[in-house]
N, C-alpha and C positions, 0 to 999 in steps of 0.2 A: 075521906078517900076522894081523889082525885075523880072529876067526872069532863069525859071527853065531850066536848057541845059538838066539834066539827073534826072528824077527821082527816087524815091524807094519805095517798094511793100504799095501800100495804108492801109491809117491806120486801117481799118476796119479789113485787112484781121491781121495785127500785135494786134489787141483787140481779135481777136478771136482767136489766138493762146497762148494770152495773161490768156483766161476765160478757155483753158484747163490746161494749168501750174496750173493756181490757185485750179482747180478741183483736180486734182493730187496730191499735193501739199499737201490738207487739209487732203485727207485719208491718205497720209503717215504718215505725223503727228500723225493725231487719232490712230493710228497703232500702233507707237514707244510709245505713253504714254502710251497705252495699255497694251503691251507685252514688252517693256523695252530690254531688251540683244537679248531677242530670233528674235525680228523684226527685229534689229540692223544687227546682223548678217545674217540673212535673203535678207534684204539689199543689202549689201554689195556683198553679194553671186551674186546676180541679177543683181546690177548696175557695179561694178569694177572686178565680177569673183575672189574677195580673203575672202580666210575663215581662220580663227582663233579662239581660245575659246577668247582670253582675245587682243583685240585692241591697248591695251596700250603697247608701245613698251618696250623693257626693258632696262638697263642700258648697257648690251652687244648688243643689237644690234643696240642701239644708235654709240655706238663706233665704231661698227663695220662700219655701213657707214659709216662715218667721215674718216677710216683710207682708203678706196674704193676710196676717192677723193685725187686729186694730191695737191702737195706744192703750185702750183701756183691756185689750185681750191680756198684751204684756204684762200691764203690770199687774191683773188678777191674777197671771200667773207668778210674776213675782211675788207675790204680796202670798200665795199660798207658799209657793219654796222657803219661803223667810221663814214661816213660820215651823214647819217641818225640818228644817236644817236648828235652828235656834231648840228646837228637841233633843233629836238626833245627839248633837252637840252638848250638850247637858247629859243627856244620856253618855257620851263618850267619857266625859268628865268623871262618870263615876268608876271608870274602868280604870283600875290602878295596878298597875307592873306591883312584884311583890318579891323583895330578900329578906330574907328572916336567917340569924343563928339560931338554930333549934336546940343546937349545944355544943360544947365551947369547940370552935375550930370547924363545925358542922353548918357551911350555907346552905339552905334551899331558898328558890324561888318559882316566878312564872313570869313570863311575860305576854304581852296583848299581839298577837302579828298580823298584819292586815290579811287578808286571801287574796292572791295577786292576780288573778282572771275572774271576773262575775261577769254570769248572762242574765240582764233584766228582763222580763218579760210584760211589755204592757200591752195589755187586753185592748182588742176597738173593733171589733167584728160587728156586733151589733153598735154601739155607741162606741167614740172616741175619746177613753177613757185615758186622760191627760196626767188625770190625778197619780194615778200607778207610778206613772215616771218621776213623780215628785219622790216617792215614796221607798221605791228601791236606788232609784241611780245616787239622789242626795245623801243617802243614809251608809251607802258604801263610797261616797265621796268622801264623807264626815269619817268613815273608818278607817279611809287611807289606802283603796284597794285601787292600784296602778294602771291595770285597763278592766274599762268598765263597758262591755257588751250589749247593746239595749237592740230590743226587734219588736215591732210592733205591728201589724198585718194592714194592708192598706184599708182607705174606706171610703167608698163610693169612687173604687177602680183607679185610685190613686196615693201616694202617703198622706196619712191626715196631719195636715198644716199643724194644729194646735199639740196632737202628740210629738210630729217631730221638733216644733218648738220647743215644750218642755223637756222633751229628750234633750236636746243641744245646751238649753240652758241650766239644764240638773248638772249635765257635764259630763255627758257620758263622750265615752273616745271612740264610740264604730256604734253607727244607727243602719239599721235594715231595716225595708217597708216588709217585712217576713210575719208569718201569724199561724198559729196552731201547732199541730204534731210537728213539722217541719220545720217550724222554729226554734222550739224546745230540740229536739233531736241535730238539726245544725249548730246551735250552740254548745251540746254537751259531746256531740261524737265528734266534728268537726267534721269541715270539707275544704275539696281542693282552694278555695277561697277564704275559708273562715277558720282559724284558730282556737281549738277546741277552750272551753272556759274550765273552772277551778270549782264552780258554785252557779246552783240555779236558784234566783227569788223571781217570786212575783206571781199574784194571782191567777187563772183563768178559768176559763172552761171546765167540765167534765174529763175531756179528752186531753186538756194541756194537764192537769193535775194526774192524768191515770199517763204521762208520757215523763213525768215527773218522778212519781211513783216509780214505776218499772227503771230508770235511770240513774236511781240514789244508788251509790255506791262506785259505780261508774264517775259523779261528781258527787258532788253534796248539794242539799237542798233547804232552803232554809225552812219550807213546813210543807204539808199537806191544803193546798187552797184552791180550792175546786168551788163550785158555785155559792155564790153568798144566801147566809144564812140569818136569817134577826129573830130575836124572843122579845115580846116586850111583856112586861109583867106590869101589872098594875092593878089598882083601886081604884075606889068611888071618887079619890081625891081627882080622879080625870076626867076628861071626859071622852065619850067614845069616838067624838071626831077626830082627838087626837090620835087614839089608839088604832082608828082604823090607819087614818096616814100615814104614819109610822110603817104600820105593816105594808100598805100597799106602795110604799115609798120605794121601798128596798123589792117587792114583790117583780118589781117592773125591770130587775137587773136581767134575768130568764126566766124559760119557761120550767126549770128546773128549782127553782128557788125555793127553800123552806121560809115561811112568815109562820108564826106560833106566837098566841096571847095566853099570856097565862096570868091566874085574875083570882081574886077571891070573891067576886063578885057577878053572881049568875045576869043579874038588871044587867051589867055591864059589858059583860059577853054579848048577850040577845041585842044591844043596842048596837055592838060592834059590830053585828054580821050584818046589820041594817043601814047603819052608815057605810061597809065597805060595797054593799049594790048599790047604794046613790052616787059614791063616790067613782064607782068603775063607769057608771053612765057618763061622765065627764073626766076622765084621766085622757091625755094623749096617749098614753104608753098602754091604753086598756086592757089591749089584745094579748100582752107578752101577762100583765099582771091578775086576769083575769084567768088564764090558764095557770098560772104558778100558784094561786088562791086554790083555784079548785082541785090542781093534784097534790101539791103540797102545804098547804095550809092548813091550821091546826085551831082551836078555842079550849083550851084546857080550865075547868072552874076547880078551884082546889078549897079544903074546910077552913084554911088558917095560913099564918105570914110562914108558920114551921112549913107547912106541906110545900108552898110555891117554891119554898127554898130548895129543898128538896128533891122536886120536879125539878129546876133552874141547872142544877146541878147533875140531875140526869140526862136532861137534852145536851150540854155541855156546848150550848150554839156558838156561834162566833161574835154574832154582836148580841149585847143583853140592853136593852132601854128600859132602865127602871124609873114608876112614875108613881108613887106611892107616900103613904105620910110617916114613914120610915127610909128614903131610900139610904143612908149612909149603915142603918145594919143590915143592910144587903153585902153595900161594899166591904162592910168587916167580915160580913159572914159565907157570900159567895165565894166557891173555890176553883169552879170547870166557866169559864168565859173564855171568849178572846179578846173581849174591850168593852167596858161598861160605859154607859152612858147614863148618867143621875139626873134624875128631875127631869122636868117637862120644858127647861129654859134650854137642854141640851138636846141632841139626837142625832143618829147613827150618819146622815149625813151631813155634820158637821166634821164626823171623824175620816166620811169617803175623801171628803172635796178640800179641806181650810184650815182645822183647827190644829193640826201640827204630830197629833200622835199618828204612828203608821196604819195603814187601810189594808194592809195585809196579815191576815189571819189565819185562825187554824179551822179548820172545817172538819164535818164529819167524824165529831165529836176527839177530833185531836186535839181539843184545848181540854183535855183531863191531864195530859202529859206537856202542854208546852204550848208559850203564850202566842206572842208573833213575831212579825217582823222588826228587828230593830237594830242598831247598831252593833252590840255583840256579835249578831246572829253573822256579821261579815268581819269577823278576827278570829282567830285559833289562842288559846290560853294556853300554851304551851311550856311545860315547868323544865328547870335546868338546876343542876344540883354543884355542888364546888368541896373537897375537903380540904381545910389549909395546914393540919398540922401531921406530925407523926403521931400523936397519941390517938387523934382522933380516927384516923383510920384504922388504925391498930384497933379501937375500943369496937368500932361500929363493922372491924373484920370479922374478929370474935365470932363475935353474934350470927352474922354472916351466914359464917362457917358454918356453926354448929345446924343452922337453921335449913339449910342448904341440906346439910346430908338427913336431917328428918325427914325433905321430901327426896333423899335420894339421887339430889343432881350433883355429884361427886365435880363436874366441871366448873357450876356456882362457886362452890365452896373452895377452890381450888384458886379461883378469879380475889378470892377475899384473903386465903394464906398467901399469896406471895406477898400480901401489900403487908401480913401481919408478919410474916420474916424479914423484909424490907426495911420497912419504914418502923414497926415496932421490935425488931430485933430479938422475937422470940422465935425460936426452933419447932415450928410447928411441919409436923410429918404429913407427906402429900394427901391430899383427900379421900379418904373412905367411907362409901355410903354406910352407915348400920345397917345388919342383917336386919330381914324381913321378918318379924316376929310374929310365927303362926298360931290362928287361934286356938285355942283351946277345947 
C-alpha cells in the first residue's frame, strides 16, 4: 500500500481557488466580446502595465529584436527549431490521405486538411519562454495551416526580443506583444483589429487554460495546458540529487506547480526531501520553487514496480521521468502521461527547451484521454464518400431503405429509393415508416 511521506495543499482548498479563476475568467471574456480593442487594451494596461494603440508588432520592430540577440542566441534558436520541425515532420509523414473500395463500385476515403486560422499562444510573464513558439507556430507550419497567429505578453515593459524572434523565425504571419485572458480571448472572439482564429494551442497559466476552457467550442483547442506538472519515479538505481533536481527543475515554472516522487524506496524518499532544502538554499528561482514544493509537492513510497505503476497511472501528470532499473517496462506498460522521459541520461527539460518532441501537454489529469501537442492536433481528417456504378447504389439503396424506416425516418429512406428506381430500375413504392409495435 502506497504511503504518502510528503503531502500537497488538499484538494478542496485547489477547487476553490479553482471556481474563482473560472469566476474571473468568464467576466473578462464577456468584457473583451463586449468592447473589443478598448477592453483589450484596458487589459493589458492592468495585467502586464503596457499600453499601445495597435498590439500588432511591426515589421521594424520584429527586426529590430532579432538584431538585440547574439550570433550564438540565433543559432540556439535555430538549432532548437531544426530539431522540432525535423519531428513534426516525421510526424506529418505518418499522416496519409486514404481511398479504399470497400465494395465493387463502393469508394470511401479521408483526407488530412490543414485548419486555416491558429492562435499560438506563448507564455513569458514570468520567464520568456521562447521554447512555446518553436513548439506550436513550427508544428502548424509543418501541417500547412495558412495564417498562423502568435501573442506573447511583453517582459520587463516591452516585447521580449528572444520570443519575438522565435516567433518571426517559426514563421508565424501576425505577432502581438499580447499575454493572458486577453490574449486568448482576442484571438478566439476577435476585434476591431484582429481576425478571429479557427484553433487555440499553446500552454499557460491557470487563467489562460480556464479562458481556454470556457472558449472550446467557440474554436477548437488543442488540449487542456494549464500549469506544468512532473512525476519522477524512481529507485535506488538513482540518486537523490538527481531526483530532487529534477523535481525542483520543473518546480520553479510557478507557484502553482505539481512536483511528485514516486519511489519504491523509503532511504530514497527521506534523502530526496533533504537534498531538495539544500538544494533550495542555492537555486536562483528558490522563491517561485520553494513555494510550489510546499503547496504542491508530493513523496509517494509505494511496496513494488506493480504499485508505482499503478500510482503513475492515477496521477496521470504531464511529464513522467522515469529513472529506474527497469525503465523500458514502464514505457510498455504506462498508459495516462503526457511525455515520458527514460533513464537518467534524459529529462523533462530536454523535452521543454531542444530535443524536438512538443513541450505542450495535457494537464490535470487530461492525459487519461489524450496525448499532446502535435501535428495532427492542426488538421481535420475529414472523410468523403463516391458511388460509381448503378448496381452499387441500388445494392447499398436497399439497405438504406429498409434500415431507414426501422428508425422511422420515412425522408432517409426516400433519399435511398429514388437512386433504387433511378439507377437500379426497380419499382420501389415511396417511403413508409413501419407501424410502431406496441408492447405487450
Amino acid at each position: 500500500m502506497a504511503y504518502i511521506l510528503k503531502t500537497s495543499k488538499p484538494v478542496q482548498e485547489r477547487q476553490d481557488a479553482q471556481r474563482q479563476i473560472r469566476e474571473t475568467v468568464e467576466l473578462i471574456l464577456a468584457d473583451i466580446e463586449k468592447r473589443g480593442n478598448k477592453a483589450i487594451r484596458e487589459l493589458s494596461i492592468k495585467f502586464d502595465r503596457y499600453d499601445r494603440q495597435d498590439y500588432r508588432l511591426t515589421d521594424a520592430e520584429i527586426n529590430d529584436c532579432i538584431k538585440r540577440l547574439s550570433r550564438q542566441d540565433i543559432r540556439d534558436i535555430e538549432f532548437a527549431q531544426e530539431q522540432v520541425f525535423n519531428f513534426a515532420r516525421a510526424q506529418r509523414e505518418c499522416l496519409r490521405d486514404l481511398e479504399i473500395e470497400t465494395r465493387p463500385g463502393v469508394i470511401l476515403g479521408h483526407k488530412n486538411i490543414p485548419i486555416n486560422a491558429v492562435g499560438c499562444y506563448v507564455p513569458g510573464g514570468k520567464y520568456p519562454l521562447l521554447a512555446s513558439a518553436h513548439m506550436s507556430i513550427i508544428t502548424a507550419n509543418v501541417a500547412g495551416c495558412s495564417r498562423i497567429v502568435s501573442c506573447a505578453p511583453p517582459f520587463g515593459g516591452e516585447p521580449a526580443p528572444a520570443i519575438v524572434a522565435a516567433q518571426k523565425m517559426a514563421g508565424a504571419t501576425e505577432i502581438y506583444a499580447l499575454g493572458g485572458i486577453q490574449a486568448i480571448g482576442a484571438m478566439a472572439l476577435g476585434t476591431d483589429s484582429l481576425a478571429p482564429v479557427d484553433m487555440l494551442v499553446g500552454p499557460g497559466n491557470a487563467y489562460v487554460a480556464e479562458a481556454k476552457r470556457q472558449l472550446f467550442g467557440r474554436v477548437g483547442i488543442d488540449l487542456f495546458a494549464g500549469p506544468t506538472e512532473t512525476l519522477v519515479i524512481a529507485d535506488e538505481t538513482v540518486d537523490a540529487e538527481m531526483c530532487a533536481t529534477d523535481l525542483l527543475g520543473q518546480a520553479e515554472h510557478g507557484v502553482t506547480t505539481p512536483a511528485i516522487l514516486l519511489t519504491n524506496s523509503m532511504m530514497l524518499a527521506k534523502e530526496t526531501l533533504r537534498e531538495i532544502d539544500r538544494l533550495l538554499e542555492k537555486l536562483p528561482t528558490a522563491d517561485i520553487a520553494r513555494q510550489a514544493w510546499r503547496d504542491y509537492g508530493e513523496i509517494i513510497v509505494c511496496d513494488s514496480y506493480d504499485e508505482m505503476l499503478a500510482e503513475a497511472d492515477r496521477i496521470a501528470s504531464e511529464h513522467v521521468q522515469v529513472m529506474t532499473d527497469r525503465d523500458d517496462w514502464f514505457l510498455a506498460n504506462l498508459t495516462n502521461f503526457g511525455a515520458l522521459f527514460l533513464g537518467p541520461r534524459t529529462n523533462v527539460a530536454y523535452g521543454d527547451k531542444v530535443i524536438g518532441t512538443n513541450h505542450t501537454l495535457p494537464t490535470q489529469k487530461a492525459a487519461r484521454y489524450t496525448g499532446g501537442l502535435w501535428v495532427g492536433k492542426f488538421m481535420k481528417t475529414c472523410t468523403w464518400q463516391k458511388v460509381l456504378s448503378d448496381e452499387a447504389t441500388a445494392e447499398i439503396g436497399s439497405y438504406c431503405s429498409r434500415l431507414s424506416l426501422l428508425e422511422g425516418f420515412a425522408g432517409h429512406a426516400e433519399q435511398a429509393n429514388i437512386r433504387v428506381r433511378r439507377y437500379g430500375q426497380v419499382d420501389v413504392p415511396y417511403a413508409t415508416p413501419a407501424p410502431v409495435r406496441e408492447k405487450v
